[in-house]
PDB file with SEQRES, HELIX, SHEET and CRYST1 records, atoms N, CA, C and O in Angstrom:
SEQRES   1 A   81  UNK UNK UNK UNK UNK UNK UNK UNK UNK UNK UNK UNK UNK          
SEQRES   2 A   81  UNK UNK UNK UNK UNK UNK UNK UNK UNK UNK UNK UNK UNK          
SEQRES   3 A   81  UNK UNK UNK UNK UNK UNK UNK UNK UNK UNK UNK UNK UNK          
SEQRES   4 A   81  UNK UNK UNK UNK UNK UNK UNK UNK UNK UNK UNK UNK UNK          
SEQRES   5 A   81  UNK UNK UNK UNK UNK UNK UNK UNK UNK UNK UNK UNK UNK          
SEQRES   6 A   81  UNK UNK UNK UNK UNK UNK UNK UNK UNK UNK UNK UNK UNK          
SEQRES   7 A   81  UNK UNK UNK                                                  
HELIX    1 AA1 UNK A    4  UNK A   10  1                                   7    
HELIX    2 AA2 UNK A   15  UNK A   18  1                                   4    
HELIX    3 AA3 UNK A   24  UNK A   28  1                                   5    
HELIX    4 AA4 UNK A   29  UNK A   31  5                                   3    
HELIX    5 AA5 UNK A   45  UNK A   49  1                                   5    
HELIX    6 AA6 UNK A   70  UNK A   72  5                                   3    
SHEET    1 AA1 2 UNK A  56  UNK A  62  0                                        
SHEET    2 AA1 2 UNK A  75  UNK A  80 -1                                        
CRYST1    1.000    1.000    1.000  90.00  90.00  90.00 P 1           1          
ATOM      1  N   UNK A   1     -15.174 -15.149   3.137  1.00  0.00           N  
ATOM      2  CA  UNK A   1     -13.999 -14.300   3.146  1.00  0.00           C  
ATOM      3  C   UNK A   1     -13.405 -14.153   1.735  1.00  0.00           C  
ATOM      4  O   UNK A   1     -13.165 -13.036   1.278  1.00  0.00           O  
ATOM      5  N   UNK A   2     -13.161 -15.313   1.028  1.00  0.00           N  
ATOM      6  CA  UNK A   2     -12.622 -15.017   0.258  1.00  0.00           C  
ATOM      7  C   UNK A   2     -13.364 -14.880  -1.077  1.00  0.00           C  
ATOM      8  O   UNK A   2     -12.709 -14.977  -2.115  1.00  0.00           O  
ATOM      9  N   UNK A   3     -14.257 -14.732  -1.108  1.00  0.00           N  
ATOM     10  CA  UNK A   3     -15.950 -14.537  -2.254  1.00  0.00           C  
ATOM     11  C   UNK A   3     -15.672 -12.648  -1.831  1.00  0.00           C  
ATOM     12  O   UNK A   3     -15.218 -11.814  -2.614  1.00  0.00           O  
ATOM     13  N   UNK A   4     -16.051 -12.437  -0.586  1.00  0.00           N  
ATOM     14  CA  UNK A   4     -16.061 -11.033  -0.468  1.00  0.00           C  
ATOM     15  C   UNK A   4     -14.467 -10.481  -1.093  1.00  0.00           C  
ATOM     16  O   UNK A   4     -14.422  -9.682  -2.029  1.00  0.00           O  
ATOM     17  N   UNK A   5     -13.360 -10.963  -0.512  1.00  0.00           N  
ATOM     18  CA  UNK A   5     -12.063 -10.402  -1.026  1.00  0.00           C  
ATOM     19  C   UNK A   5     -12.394  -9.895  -2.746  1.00  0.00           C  
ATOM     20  O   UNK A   5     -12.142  -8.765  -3.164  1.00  0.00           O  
ATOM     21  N   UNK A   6     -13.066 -11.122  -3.661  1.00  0.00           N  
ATOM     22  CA  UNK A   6     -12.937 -11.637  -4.721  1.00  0.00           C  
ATOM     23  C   UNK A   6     -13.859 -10.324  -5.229  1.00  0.00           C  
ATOM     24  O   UNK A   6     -13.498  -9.776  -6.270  1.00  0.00           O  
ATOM     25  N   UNK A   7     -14.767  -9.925  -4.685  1.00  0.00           N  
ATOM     26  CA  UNK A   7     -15.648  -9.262  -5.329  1.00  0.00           C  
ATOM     27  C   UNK A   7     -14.782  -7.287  -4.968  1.00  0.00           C  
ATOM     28  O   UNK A   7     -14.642  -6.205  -5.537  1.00  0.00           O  
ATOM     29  N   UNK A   8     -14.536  -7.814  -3.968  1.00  0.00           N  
ATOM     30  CA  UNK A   8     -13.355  -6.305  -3.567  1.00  0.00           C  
ATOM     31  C   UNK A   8     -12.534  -5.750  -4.803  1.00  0.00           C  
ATOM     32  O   UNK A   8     -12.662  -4.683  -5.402  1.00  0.00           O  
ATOM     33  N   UNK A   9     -11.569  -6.897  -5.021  1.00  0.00           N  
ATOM     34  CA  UNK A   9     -10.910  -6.477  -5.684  1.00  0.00           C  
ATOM     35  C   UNK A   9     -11.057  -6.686  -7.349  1.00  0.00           C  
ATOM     36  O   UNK A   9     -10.121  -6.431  -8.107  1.00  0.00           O  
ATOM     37  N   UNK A  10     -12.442  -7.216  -7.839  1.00  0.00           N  
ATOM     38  CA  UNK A  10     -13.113  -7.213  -9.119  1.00  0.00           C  
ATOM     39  C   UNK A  10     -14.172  -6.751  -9.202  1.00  0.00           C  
ATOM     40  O   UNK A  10     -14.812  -7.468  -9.971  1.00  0.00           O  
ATOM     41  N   UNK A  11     -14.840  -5.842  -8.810  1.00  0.00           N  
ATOM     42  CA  UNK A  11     -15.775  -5.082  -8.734  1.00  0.00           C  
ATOM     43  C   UNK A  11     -16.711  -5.204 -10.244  1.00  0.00           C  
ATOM     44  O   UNK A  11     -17.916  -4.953 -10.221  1.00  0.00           O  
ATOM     45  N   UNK A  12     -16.286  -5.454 -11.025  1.00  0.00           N  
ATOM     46  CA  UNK A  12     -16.608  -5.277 -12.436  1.00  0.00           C  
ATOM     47  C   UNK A  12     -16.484  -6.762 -12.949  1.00  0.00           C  
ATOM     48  O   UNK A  12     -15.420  -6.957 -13.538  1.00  0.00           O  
ATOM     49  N   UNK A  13     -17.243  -7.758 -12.874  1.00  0.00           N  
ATOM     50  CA  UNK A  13     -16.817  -8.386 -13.230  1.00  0.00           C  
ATOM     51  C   UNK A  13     -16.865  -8.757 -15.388  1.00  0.00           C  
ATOM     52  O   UNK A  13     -16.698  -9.898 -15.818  1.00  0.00           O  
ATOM     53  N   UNK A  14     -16.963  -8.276 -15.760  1.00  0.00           N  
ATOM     54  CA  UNK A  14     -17.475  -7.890 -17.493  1.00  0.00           C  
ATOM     55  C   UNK A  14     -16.090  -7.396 -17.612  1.00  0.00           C  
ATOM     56  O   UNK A  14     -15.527  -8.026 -18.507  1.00  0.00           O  
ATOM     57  N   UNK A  15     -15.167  -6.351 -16.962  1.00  0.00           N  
ATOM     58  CA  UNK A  15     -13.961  -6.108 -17.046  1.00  0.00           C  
ATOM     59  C   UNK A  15     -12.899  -7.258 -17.397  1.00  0.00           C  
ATOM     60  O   UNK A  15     -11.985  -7.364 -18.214  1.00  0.00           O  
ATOM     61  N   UNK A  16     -13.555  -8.224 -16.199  1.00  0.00           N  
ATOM     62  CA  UNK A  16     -12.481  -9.312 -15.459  1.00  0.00           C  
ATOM     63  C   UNK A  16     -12.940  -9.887 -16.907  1.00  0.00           C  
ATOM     64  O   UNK A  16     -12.508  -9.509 -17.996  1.00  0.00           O  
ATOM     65  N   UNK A  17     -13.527 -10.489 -16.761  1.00  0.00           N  
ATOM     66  CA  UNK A  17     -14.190 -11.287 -18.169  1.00  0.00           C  
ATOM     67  C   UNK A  17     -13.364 -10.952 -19.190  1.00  0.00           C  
ATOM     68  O   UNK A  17     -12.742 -11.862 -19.738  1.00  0.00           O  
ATOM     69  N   UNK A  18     -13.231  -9.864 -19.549  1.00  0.00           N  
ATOM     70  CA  UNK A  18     -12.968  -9.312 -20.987  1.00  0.00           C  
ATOM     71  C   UNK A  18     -11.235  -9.352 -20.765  1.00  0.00           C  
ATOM     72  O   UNK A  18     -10.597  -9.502 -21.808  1.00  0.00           O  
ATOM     73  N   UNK A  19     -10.458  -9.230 -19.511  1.00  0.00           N  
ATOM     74  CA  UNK A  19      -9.482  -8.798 -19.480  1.00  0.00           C  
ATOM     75  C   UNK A  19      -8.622 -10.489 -19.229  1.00  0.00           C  
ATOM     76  O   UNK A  19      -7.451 -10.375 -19.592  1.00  0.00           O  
ATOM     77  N   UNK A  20      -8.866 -11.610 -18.834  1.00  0.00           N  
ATOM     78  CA  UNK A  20      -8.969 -12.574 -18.636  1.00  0.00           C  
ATOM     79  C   UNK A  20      -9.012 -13.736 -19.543  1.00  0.00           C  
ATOM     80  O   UNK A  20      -8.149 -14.605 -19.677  1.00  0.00           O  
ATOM     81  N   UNK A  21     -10.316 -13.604 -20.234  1.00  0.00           N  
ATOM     82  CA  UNK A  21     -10.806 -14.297 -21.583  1.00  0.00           C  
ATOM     83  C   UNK A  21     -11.454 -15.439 -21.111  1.00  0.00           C  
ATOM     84  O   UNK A  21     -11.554 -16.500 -21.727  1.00  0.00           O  
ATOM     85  N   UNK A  22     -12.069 -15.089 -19.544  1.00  0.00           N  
ATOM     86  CA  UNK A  22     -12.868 -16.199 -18.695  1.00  0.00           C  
ATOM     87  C   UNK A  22     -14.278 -16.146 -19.623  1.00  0.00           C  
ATOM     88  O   UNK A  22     -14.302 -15.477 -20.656  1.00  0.00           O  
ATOM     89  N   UNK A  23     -15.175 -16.733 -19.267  1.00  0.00           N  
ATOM     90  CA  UNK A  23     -16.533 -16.469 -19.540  1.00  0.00           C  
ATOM     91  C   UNK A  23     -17.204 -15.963 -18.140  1.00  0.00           C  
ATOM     92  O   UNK A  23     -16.728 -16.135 -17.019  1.00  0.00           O  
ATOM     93  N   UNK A  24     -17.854 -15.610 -18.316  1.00  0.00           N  
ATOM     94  CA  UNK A  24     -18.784 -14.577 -16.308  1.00  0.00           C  
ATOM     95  C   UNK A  24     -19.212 -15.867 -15.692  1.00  0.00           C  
ATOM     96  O   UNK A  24     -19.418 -16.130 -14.507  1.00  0.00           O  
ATOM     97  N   UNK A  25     -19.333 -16.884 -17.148  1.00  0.00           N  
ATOM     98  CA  UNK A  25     -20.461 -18.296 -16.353  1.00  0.00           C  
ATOM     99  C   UNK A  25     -19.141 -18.626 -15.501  1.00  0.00           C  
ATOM    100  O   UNK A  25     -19.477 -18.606 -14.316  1.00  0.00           O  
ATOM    101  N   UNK A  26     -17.880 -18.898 -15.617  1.00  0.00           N  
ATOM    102  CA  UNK A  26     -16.533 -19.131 -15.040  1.00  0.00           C  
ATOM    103  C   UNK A  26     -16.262 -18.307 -14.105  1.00  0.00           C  
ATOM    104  O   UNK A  26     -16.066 -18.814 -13.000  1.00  0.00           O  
ATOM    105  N   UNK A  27     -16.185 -17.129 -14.201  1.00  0.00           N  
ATOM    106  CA  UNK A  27     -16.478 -16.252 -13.061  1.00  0.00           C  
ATOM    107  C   UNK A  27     -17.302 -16.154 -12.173  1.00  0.00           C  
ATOM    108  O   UNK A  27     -16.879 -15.334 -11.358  1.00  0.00           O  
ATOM    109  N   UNK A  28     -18.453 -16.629 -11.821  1.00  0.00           N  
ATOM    110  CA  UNK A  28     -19.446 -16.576 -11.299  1.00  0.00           C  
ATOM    111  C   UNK A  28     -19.285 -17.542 -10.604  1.00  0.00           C  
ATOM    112  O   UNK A  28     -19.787 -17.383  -9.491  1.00  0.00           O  
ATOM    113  N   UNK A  29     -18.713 -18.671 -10.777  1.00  0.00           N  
ATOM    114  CA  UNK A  29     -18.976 -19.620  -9.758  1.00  0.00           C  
ATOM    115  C   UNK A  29     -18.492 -19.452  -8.645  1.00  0.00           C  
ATOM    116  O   UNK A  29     -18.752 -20.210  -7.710  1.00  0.00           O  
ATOM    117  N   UNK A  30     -17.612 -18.313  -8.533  1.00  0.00           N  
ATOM    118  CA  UNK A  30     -17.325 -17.964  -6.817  1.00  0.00           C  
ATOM    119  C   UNK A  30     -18.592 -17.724  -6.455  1.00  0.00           C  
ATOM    120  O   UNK A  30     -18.520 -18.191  -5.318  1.00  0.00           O  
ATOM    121  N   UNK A  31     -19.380 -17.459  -6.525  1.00  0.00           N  
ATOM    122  CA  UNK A  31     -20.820 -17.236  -5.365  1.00  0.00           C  
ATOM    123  C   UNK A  31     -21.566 -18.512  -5.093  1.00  0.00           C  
ATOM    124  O   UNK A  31     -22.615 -18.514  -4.448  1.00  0.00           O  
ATOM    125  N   UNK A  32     -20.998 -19.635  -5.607  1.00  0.00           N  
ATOM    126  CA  UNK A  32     -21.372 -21.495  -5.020  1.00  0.00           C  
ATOM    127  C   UNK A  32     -20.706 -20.906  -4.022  1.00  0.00           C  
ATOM    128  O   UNK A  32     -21.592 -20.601  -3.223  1.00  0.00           O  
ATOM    129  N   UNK A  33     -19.719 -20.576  -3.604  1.00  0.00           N  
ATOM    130  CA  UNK A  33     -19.336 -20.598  -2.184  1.00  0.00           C  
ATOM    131  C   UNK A  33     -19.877 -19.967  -0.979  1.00  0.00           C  
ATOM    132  O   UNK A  33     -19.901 -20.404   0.172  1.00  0.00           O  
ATOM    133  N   UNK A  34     -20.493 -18.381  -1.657  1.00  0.00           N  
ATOM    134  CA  UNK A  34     -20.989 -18.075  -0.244  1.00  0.00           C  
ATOM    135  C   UNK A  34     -22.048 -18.296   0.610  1.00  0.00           C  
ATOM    136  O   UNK A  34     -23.228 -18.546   0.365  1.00  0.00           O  
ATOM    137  N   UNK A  35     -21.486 -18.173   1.591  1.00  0.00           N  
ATOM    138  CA  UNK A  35     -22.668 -18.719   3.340  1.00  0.00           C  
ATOM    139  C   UNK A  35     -21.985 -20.259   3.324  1.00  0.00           C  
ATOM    140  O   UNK A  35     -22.075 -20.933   4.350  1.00  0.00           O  
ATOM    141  N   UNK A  36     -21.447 -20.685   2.394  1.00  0.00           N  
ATOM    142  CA  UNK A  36     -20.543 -21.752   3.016  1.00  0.00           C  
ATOM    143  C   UNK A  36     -20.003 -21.945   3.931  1.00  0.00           C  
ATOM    144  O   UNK A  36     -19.529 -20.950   4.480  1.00  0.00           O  
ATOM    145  N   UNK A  37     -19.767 -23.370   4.620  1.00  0.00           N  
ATOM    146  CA  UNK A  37     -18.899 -23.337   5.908  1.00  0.00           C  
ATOM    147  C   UNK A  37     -18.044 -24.261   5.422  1.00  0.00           C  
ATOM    148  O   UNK A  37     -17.277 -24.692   6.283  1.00  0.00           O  
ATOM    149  N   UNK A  38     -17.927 -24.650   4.498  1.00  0.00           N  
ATOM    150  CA  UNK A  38     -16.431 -25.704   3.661  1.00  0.00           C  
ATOM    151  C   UNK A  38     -15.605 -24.608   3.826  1.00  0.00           C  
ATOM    152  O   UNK A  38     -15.764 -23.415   3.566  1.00  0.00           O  
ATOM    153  N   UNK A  39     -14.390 -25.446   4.467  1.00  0.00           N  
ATOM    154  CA  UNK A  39     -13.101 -24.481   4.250  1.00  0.00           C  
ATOM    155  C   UNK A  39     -12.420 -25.442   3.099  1.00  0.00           C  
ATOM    156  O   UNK A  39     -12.662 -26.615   2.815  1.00  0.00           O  
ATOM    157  N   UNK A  40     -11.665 -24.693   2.654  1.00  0.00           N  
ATOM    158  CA  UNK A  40     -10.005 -25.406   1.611  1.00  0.00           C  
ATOM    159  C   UNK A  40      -8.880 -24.867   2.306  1.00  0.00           C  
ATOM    160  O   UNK A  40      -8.768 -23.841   2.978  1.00  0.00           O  
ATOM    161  N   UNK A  41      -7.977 -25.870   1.974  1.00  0.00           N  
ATOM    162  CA  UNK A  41      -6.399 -25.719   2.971  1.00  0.00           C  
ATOM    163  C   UNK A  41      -5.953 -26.206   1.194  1.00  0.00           C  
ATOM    164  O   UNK A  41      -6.729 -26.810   0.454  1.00  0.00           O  
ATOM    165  N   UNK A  42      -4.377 -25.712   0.763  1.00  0.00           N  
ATOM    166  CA  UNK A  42      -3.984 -25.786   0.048  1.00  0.00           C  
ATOM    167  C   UNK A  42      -2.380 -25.583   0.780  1.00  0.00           C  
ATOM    168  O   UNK A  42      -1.880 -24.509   1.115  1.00  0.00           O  
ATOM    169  N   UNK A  43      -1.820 -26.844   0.895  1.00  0.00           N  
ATOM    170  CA  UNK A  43      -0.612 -26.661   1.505  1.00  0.00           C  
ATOM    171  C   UNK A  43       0.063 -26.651   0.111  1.00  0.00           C  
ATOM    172  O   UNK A  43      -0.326 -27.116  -0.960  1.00  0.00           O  
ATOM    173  N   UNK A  44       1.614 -25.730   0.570  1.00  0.00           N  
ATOM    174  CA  UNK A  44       2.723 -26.072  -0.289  1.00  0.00           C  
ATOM    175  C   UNK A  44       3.023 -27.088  -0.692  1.00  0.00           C  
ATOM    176  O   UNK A  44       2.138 -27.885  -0.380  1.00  0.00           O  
ATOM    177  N   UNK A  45       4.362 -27.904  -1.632  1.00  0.00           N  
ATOM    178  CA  UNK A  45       4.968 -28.675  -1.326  1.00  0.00           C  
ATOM    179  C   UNK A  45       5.850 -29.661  -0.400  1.00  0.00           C  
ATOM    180  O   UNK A  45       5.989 -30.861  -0.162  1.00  0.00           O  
ATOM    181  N   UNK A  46       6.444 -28.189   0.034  1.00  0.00           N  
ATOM    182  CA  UNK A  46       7.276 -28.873   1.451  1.00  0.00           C  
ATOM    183  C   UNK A  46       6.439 -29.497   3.038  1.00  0.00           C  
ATOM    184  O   UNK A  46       6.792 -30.158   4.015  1.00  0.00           O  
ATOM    185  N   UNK A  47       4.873 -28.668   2.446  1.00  0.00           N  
ATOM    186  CA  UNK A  47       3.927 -28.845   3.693  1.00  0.00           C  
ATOM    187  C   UNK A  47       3.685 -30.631   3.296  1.00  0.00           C  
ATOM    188  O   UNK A  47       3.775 -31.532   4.130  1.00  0.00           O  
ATOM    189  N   UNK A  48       3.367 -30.814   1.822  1.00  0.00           N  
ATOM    190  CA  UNK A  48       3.065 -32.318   1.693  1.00  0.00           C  
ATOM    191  C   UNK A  48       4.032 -32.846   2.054  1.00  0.00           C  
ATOM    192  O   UNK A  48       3.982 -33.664   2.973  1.00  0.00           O  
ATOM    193  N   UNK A  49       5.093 -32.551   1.482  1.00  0.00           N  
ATOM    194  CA  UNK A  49       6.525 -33.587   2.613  1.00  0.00           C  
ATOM    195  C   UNK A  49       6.837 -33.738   3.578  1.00  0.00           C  
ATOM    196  O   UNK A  49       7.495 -34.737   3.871  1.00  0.00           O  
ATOM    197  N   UNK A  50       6.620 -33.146   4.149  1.00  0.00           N  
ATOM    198  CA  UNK A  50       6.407 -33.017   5.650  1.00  0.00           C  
ATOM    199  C   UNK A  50       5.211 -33.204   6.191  1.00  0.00           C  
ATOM    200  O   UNK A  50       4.844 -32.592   7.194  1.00  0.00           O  
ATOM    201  N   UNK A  51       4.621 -33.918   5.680  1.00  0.00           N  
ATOM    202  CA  UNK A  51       2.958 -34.450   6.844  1.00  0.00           C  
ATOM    203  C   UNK A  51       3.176 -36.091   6.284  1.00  0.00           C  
ATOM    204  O   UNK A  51       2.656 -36.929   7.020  1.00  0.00           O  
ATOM    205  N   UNK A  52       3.837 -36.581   5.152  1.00  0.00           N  
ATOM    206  CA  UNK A  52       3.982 -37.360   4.803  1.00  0.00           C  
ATOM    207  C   UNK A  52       4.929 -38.631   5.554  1.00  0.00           C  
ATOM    208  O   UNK A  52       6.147 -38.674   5.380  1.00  0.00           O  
ATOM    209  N   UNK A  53       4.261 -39.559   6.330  1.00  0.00           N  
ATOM    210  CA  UNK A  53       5.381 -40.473   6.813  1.00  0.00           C  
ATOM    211  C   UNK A  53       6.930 -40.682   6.548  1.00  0.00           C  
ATOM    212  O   UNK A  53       7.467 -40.062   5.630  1.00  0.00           O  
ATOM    213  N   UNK A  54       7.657 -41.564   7.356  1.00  0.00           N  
ATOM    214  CA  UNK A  54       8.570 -42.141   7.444  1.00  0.00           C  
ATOM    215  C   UNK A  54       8.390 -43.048   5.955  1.00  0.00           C  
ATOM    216  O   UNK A  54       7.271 -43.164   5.457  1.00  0.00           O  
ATOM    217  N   UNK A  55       9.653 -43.692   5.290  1.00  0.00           N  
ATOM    218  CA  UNK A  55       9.295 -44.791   4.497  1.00  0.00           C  
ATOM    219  C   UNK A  55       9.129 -44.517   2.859  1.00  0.00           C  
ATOM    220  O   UNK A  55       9.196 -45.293   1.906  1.00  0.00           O  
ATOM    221  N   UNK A  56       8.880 -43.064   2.939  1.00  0.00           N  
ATOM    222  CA  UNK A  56       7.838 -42.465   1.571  1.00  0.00           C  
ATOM    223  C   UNK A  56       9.865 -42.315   0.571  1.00  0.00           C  
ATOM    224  O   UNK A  56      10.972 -42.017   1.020  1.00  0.00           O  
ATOM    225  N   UNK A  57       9.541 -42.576  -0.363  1.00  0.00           N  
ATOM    226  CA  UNK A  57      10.984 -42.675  -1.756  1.00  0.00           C  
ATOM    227  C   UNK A  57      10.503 -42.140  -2.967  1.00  0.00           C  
ATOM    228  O   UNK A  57       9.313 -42.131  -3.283  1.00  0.00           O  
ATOM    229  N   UNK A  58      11.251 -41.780  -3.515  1.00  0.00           N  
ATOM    230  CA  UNK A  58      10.954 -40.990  -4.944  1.00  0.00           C  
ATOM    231  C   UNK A  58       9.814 -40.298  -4.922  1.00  0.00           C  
ATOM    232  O   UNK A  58       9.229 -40.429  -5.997  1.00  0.00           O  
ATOM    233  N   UNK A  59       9.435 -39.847  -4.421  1.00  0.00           N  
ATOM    234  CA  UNK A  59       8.481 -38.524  -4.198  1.00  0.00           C  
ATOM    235  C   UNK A  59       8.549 -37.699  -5.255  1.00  0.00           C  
ATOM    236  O   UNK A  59       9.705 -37.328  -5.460  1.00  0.00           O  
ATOM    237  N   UNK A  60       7.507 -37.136  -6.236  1.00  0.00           N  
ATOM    238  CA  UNK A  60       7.689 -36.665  -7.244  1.00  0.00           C  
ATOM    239  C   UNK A  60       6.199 -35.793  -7.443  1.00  0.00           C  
ATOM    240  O   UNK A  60       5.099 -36.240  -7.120  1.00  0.00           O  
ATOM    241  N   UNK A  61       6.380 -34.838  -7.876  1.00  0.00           N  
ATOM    242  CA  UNK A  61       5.156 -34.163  -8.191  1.00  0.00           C  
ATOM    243  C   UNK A  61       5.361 -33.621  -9.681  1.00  0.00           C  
ATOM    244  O   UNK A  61       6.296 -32.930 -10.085  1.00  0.00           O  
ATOM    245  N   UNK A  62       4.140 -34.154 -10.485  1.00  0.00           N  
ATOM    246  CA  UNK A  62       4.385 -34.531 -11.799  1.00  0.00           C  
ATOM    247  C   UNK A  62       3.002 -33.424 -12.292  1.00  0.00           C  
ATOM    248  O   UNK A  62       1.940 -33.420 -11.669  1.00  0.00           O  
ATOM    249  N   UNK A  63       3.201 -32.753 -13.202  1.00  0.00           N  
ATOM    250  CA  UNK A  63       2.446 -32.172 -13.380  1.00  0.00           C  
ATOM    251  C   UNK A  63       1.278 -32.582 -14.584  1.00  0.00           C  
ATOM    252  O   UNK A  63       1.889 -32.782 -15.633  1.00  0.00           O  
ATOM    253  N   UNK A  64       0.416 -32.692 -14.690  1.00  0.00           N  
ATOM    254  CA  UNK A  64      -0.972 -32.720 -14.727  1.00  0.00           C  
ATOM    255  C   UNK A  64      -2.239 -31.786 -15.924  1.00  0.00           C  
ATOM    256  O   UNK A  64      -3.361 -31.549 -15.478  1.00  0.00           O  
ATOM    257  N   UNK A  65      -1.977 -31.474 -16.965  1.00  0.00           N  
ATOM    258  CA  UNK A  65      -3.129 -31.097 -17.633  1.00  0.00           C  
ATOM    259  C   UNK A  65      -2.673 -29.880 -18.362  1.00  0.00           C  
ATOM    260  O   UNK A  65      -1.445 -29.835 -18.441  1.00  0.00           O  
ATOM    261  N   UNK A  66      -3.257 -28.944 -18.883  1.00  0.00           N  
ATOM    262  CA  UNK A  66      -2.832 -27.971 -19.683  1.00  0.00           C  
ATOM    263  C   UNK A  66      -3.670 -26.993 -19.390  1.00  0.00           C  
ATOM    264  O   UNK A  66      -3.508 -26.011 -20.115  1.00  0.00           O  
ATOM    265  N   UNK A  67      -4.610 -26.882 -18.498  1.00  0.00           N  
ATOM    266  CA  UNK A  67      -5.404 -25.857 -18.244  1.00  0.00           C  
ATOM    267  C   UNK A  67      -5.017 -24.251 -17.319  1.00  0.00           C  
ATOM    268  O   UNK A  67      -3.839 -24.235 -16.962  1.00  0.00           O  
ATOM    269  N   UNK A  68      -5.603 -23.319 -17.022  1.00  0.00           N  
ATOM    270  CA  UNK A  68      -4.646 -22.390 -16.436  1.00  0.00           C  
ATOM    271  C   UNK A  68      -4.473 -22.858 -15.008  1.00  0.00           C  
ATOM    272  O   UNK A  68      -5.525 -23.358 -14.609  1.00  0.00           O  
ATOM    273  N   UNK A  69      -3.643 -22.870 -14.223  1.00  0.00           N  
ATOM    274  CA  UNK A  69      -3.031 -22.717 -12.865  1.00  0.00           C  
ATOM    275  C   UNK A  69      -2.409 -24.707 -12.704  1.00  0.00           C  
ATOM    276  O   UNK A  69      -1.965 -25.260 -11.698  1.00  0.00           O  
ATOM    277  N   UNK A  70      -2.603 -25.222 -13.918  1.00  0.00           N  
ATOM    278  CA  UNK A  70      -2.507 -26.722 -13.678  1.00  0.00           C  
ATOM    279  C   UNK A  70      -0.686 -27.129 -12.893  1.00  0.00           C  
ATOM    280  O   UNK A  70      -0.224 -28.004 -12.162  1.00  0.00           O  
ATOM    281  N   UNK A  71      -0.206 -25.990 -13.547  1.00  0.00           N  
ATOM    282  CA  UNK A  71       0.871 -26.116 -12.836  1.00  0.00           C  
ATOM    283  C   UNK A  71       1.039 -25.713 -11.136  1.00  0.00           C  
ATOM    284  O   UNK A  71       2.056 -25.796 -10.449  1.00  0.00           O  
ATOM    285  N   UNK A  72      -0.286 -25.269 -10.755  1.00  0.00           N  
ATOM    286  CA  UNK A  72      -0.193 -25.059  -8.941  1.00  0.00           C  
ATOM    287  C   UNK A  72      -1.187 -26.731  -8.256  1.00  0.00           C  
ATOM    288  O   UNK A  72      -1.550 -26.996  -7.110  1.00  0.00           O  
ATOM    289  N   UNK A  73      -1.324 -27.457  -9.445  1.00  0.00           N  
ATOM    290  CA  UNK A  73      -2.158 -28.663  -8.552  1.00  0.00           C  
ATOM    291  C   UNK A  73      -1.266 -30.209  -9.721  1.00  0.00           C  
ATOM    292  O   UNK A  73      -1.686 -30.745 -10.746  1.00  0.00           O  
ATOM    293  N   UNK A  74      -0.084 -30.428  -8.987  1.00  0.00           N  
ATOM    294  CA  UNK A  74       0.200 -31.481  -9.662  1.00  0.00           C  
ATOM    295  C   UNK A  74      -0.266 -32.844  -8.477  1.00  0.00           C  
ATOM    296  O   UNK A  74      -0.513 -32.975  -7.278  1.00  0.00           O  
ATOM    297  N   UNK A  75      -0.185 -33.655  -9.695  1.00  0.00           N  
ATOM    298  CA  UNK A  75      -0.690 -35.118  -9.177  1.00  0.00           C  
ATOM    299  C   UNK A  75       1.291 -35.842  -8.022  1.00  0.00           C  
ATOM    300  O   UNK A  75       2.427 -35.626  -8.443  1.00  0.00           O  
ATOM    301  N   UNK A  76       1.044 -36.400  -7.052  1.00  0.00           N  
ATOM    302  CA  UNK A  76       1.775 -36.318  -6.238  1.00  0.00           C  
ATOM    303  C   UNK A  76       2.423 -37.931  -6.722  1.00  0.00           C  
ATOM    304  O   UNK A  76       1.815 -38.912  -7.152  1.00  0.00           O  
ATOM    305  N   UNK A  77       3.244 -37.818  -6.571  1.00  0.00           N  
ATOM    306  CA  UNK A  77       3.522 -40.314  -6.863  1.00  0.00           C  
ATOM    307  C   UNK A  77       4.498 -39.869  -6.307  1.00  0.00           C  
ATOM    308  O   UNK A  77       5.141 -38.849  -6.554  1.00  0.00           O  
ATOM    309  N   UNK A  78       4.770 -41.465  -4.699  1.00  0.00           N  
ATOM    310  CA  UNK A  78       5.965 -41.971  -4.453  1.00  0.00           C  
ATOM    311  C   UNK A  78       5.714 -43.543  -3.957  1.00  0.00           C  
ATOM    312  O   UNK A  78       4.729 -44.277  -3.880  1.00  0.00           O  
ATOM    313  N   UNK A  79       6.719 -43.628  -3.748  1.00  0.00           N  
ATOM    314  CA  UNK A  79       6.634 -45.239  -3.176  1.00  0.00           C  
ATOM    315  C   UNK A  79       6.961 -45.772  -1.749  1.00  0.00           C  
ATOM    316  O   UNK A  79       7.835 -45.154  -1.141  1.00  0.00           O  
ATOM    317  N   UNK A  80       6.461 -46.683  -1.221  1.00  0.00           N  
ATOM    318  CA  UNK A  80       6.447 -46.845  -0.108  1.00  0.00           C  
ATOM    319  C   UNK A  80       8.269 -47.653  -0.005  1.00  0.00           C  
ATOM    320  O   UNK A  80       8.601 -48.569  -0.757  1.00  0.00           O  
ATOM    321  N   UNK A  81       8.867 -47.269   0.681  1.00  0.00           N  
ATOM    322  CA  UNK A  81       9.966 -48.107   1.356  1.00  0.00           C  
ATOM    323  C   UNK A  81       9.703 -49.576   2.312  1.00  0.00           C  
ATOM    324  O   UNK A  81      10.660 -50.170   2.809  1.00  0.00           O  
TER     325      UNK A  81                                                      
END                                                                             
């Protein structure tokens, strides 16, 4: 689904490349995925707080690296009560 979306709406990928400043080898790796049956779930924040027990304190999501989107995958720390 989302390999096909990907190719929908980038048709070109030499465009994407150029417009981006990816390399195609970076681009390309969406097609490891297809005929896959791995799904990914990417909950929010509030979804991790909320699946997260009773007990859980200072809960903090600390962010993590300098690369692009690093700010949508921070590393999570709290402490148990």
């Amino acid at each position: 689904m989302i390999g096909r979306r990907f190719n929908e709406m980038f048709q070109d990928r030499d465009e994407l490349a150029q417009r981006t400043g990816w390399s195609r080898q970076e681009i390309d790796t969406i097609d490891v995925y297809e005929g896959s049956k791995v799904v990914y779930s990417f909950p929010n924040r509030s979804e991790v707080r909320d699946a997260l027990p009773p007990g859980i304190r200072d809960l903090e999501f600390q962010a993590c690296g300098d690369y692009d989107l690093a700010h949508c995958c921070p590393i999570l720390t709290f402490r148990k009560a």
